[in-house]
N, C-alpha and C positions, 0 to 999 in steps of 0.2 A: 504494500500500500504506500501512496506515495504523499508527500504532504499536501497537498492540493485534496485529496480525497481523506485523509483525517480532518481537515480544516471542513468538510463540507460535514463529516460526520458527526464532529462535536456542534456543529451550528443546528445540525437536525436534533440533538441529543439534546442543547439548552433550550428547545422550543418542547420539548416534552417537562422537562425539570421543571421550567418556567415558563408557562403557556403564554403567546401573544393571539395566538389562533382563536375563535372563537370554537372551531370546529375541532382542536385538538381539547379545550377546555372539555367542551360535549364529552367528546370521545370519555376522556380520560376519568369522567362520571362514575361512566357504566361501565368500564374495561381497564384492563391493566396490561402494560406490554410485557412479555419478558424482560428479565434483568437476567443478564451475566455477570454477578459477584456485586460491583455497588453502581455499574452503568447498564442502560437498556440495552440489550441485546440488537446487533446490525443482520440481518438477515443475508440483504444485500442493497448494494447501492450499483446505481445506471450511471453513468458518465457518458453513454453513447448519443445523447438525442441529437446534438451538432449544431445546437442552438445555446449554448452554453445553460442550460437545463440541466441539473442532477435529481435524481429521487432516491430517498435514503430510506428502506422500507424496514419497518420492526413485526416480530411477530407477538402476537395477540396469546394471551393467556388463554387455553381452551379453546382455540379459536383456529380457525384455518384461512380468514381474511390477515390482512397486514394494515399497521396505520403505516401511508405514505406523505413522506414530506418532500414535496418541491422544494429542493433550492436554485434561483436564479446565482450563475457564478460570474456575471458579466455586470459592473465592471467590479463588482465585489461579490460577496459572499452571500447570500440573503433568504430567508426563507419566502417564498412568490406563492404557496396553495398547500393548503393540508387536504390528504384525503385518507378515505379506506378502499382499500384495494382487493376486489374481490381476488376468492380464492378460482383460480382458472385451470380446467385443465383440456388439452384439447391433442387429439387423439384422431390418426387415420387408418379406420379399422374395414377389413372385406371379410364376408361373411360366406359360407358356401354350404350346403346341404350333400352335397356331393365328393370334393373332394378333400385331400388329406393337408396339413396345414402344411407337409412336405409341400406339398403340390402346390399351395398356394406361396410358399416361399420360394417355388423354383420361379415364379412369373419375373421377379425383381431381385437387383443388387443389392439391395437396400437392406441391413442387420434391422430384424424387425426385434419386440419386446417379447422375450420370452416365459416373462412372469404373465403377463394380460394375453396369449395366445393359447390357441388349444383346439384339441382333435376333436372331432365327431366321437361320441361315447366318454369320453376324460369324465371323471368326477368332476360336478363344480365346486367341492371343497370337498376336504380332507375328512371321511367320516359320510359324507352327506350321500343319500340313498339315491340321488339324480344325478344325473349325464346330459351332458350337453347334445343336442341335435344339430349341431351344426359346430363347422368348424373355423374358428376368428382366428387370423393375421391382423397384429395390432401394430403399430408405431406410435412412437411418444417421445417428445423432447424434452428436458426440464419441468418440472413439476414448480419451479420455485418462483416467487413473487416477479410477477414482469404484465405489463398493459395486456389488453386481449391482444392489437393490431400487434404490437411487437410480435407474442406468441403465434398468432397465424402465420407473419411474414417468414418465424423462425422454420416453423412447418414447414410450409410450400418451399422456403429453400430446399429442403431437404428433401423433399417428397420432387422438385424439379431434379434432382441428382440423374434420377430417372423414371422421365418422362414416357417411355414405353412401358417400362412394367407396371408404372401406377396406371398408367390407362388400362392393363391388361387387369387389372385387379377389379377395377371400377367397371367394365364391362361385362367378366365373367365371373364374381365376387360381391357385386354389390358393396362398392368400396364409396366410402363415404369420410367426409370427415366429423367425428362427435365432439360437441364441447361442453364439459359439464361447469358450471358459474354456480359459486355459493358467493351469497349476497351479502355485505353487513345491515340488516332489518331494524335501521335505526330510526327511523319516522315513515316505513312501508314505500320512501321512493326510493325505487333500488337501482334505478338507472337500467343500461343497459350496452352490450356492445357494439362498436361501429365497424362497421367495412367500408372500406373507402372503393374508390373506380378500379385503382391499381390492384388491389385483390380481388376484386371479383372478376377481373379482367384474367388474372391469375390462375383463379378457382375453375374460371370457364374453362381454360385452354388445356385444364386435365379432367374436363368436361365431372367434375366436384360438389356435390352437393353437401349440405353443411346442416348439422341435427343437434339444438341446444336442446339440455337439462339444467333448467335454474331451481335454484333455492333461496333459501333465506334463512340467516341464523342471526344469535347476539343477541344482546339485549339493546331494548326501544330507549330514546335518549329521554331524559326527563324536561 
């Protein structure tokens, strides 16, 4: 870590200690961030937006949302927007009745997730008297605190690596991309995610459709 990103990090850290936010104040009502030892715990921090923008995200006690703090770094240090940062997860999975998850692995290059994939017949947990009817090829990038648009763009990078075998998944597989969003349900507006032109311009051209599960957790602000 380099001085420039400690300097962003304690600046996000005295805005927690000592609220200027109104929306940190909220927060910090009904929720508590992790601490590591006598400081809040850094999940992680973005330096990438290219607008001199950082977000320094904490994780949530109990929780699987983040509070995130924009800092503006240009021409100083400063905090510019407190948010919560839903918890996001977003997954390109194809589905088949037919064939074996070998088979669906031979379509693409791509190292698919081998914990979320599985055959026709597999147990769906350890113990459990059911079998799955069908068998998923799943892919998945990071799990950890980042915007929805970041996390799509990271996707489809990945999933354009190769463009013939995701087409051959989404064709003969029923390949799809799923996104599951837990909400922080602090006054029931929970917002929701954007797609801009350039992703769905994206989405199209690995002919992609795209299947949300929302929630909502946390306690209501007072």
């Amino acid at each position: 870590m380099n001085n420039i990103q400690q300097q962003i990090i304690d600046a996000a850290i005295r805005e927690i200690e000592s609220p200027k936010w109104g929306v940190t104040e909220q927060f910090l009502r009904i929720h508590k961030v992790v601490y590591d030892g006598l400081r809040p715990k850094v999940a992680r921090i973005d330096t990438d937006k290219g607008d001199g923008t950082s977000i320094v995200y904490f994780p949530v006690e109990e929780q699987e949302f983040h509070l995130a703090i924009y800092l503006s770094t240009r021409p100083e240090i400063n905090v510019s927007s407190v948010h919560v940062e839903p918890y996001t997860c977003l997954r390109f999975c194809a589905f088949s009745e037919k064939l074996t998850l070998n088979e669906l692995a031979s379509f693409t290059s791509l190292k698919y997730d081998s914990i979320r994939s599985y055959n026709i017949g597999d147990q769906k947990k350890a113990g459990s008297p059911f079998s799955h009817r069908q068998s998923r090829i799943s892919f998945e990038l990071s799990t950890g605190p980042d915007e929805f648009e970041d996390k799509l763009k990271a996707l489809l990078d990945f999933l354009e690596q190769d463009i013939n075998g995701i087409s051959a998944l989404v064709d003969k597989a029923n390949g799809y991309i799923q996104a599951a969003i837990l909400f922080h349900n602090g006054n029931t507006m929970l917002g929701g995610p954007h797609i801009n032109k350039e992703l769905i311009k994206r989405m199209s051209a690995l002919s992609l459709g795209i299947d949300f599960d929302l929630y909502a957790g946390g306690n209501f602000y007072k």
